[in-house]
Each structure stands twice: as C-alpha cells, then as structure tokens.
C-alpha positions in Angstrom: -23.8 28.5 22.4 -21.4 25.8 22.1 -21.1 23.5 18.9 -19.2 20.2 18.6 -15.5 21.1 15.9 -15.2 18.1 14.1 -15.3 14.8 14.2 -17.1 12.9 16.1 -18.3 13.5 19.8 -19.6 12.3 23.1 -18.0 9.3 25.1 -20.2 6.3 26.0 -19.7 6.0 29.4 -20.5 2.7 31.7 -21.5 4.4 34.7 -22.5 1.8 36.6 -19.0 0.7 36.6 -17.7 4.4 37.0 -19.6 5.0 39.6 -18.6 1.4 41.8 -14.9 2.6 41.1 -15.6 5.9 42.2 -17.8 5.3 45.1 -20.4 7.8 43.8 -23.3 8.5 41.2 -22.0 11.7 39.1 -24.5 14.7 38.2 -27.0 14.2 35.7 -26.1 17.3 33.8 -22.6 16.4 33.6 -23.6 13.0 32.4 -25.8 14.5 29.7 -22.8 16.8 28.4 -20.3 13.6 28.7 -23.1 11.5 26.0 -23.2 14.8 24.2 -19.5 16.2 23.7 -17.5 13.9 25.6 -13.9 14.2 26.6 -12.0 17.6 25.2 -12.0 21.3 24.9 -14.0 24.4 24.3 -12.1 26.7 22.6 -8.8 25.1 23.9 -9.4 26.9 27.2 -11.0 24.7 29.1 -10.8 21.0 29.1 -13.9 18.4 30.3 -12.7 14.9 32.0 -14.5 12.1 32.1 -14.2 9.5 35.0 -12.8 6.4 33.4 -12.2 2.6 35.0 -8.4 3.0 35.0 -5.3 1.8 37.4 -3.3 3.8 34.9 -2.3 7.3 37.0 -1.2 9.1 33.9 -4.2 9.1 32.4 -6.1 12.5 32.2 -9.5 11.8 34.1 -12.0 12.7 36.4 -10.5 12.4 40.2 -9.8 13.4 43.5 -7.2 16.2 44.5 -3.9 14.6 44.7 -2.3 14.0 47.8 1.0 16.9 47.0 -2.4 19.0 46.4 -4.0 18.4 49.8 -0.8 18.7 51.6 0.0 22.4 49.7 -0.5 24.7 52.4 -0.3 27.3 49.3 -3.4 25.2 48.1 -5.9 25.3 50.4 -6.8 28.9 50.6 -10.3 29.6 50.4 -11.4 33.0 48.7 -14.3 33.0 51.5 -13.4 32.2 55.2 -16.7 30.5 55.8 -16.0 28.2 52.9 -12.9 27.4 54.4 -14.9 25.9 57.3 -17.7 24.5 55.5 -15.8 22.2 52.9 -12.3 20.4 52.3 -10.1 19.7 49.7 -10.5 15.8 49.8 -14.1 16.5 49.1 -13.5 18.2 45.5 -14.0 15.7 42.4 -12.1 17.6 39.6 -13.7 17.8 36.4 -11.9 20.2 34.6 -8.9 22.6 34.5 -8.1 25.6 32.2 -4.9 26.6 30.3 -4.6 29.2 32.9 -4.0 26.2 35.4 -7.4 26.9 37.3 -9.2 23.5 38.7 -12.5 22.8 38.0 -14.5 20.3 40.6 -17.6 19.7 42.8 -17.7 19.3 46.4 -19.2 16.4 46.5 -21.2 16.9 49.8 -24.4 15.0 50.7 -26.5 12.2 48.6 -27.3 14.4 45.8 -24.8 14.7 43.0 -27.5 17.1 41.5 -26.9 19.5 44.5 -23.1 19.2 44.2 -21.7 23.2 44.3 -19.2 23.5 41.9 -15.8 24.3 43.2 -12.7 26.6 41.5 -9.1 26.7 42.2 -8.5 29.8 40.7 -5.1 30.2 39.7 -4.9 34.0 39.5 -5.9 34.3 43.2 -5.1 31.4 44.5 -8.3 30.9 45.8 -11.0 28.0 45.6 -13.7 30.1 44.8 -17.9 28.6 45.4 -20.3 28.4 42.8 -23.9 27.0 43.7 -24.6 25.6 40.4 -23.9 22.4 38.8 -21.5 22.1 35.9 -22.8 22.8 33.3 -24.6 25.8 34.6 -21.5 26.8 35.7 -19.9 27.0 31.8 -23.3 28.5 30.5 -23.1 31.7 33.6 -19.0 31.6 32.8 -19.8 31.8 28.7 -22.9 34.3 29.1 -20.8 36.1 31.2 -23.4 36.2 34.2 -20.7 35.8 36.8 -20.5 39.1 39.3 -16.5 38.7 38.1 -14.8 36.1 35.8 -14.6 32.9 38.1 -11.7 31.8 35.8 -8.3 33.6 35.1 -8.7 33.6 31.6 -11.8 35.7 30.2 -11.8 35.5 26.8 -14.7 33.0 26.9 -16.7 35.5 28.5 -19.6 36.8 26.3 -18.4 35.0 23.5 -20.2 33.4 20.5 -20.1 30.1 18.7 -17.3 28.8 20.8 -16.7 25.1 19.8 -15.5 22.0 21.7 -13.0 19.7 20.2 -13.4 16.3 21.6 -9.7 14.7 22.3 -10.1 11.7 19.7 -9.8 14.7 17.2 -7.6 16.9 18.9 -5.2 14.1 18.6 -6.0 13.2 15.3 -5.4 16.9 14.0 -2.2 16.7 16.0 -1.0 13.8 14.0 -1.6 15.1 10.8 0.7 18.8 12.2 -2.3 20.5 12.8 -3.1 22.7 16.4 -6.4 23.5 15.5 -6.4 26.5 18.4 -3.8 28.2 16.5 -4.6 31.5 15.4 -7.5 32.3 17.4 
C-alpha cells in the first residue's frame, strides 16, 4: 500500500525523552510507522511529523495548536456540534498537515494514547472533523478510500496504488541536487 521512495527511512526516536518534553506517551501505531518511514511525505500530499527535543520554534514537528490557532474564532468550528462540546482545541497534538492546508492531530483525551480519536482541520470546510481511529488507520481508511466522504480536501490519494513516502532527509537531498521528485505526477 505504501512503499518507502528512496533513500533511506525511519527516524530513531528517544521516546523516553520525547515523551518527558511532551508530557505524554505517543500511540504505538504511530510509533511503529515513525521506526518504519520516519519524518516525510506520501505522495507529497501529506506530510508525517515526528515529536522532536527541540527549543527551536521553527522547526517542523509534532506539537500543540498554536496559540494565533486557539484564539482563531474562524478556527474552532467543529463540523459536528456535539464534538464542539466534547473536545478542545488545546487538546489536539498535530501530527500532520496536507498541501491542501488540512491539520492532522489526536485529541489526546484520557490515559490511553492507543484510544486517542484522530482529529482533522479540514481546510475545505473549515471544520475539525472526528475520526475514531488511530493514525495510521486513519491513512489506510483515507488511502482505501473507506471514508463515507474524503476526510481531507484533496482526494487524489483516495483508492490509489503504490503511493510512496519520501522521508525528508531525501526530499532534501533531491532538492539539493534540482530535483522535486513530486513533479509530474
């Protein structure tokens, strides 16, 4: 369903000292994926963070909603009312975003990071949107197309085969050498 594009992949992570800095364990699906593929892409559509130690703000990583985020009236819509009463905004740990700008994150509610619904800001809508799976899951149902409607607002992942993930480490080296390896497709 989804095979590594070059170079090497996965990203050793110390996450005993992630989780101390991030006051939290993380899912152990998203941990497998992290040793797996690591920090990048799939198809250039959807990028994967991983939490890293870091004072350094510009650094693309896992994290919390910014603050010009929570205090975006325009932001905190929620597709269903309920939701709207049942989670907040400074409970979402992003973990991804698309090229469509859509945010990908948990609500990270109760003990279990296993049980952790995954949350979407979708862009299109502007709506955070509920699913009740876990992350990865979540791309599996979005790639198999198993989703009663396309819960990001770009679809051409949907139902698509042999899509490929392009860890950063070689998305930069490509860049270096002039080549966007998206281009074209």
């Amino acid at each position: 369903m989804l095979v590594s594009y070059g170079g090497e992949t996965g990203d050793e992570v110390d996450w005993t000292a992630v989780e101390a800095v991030y006051g939290t364990a993380f899912p152990a699906d998203y941990t497998r994926f992290v040793r797996q593929f690591g920090n990048g892409t799939i198809e250039g559509a959807i990028g994967v963070m991983i939490p890293v130690v870091t004072d350094d703000r510009t650094m693309r990583r896992v994290s919390r909603l910014p603050e010009r985020a929570l205090a975006d009236s325009a932001f905190r819509r929620w597709a269903d009312p309920d939701h709207a009463r049942k989670y907040r905004l400074d409970q979402i740990l992003v973990w991804g975003e698309t090229d469509s700008a859509d945010t990908l994150g948990w609500i990270t509610t109760g003990a279990d990071p296993d049980e952790w619904p995954v949350a979407v800001y979708h862009r299109g809508d502007a709506a955070w949107v509920v699913h009740h799976c876990g992350m990865a899951e979540f791309l599996v149902k979005l790639i198999r197309g198993e989703f009663p409607e396309c819960p990001i607002s770009d679809a051409s992942l949907v139902g698509a085969q042999g899509l490929r993930f392009l860890h950063d480490r070689e998305e930069e080296r490509l860049a270096g050498l002039g080549v966007y390896p998206w281009a074209g497709d």
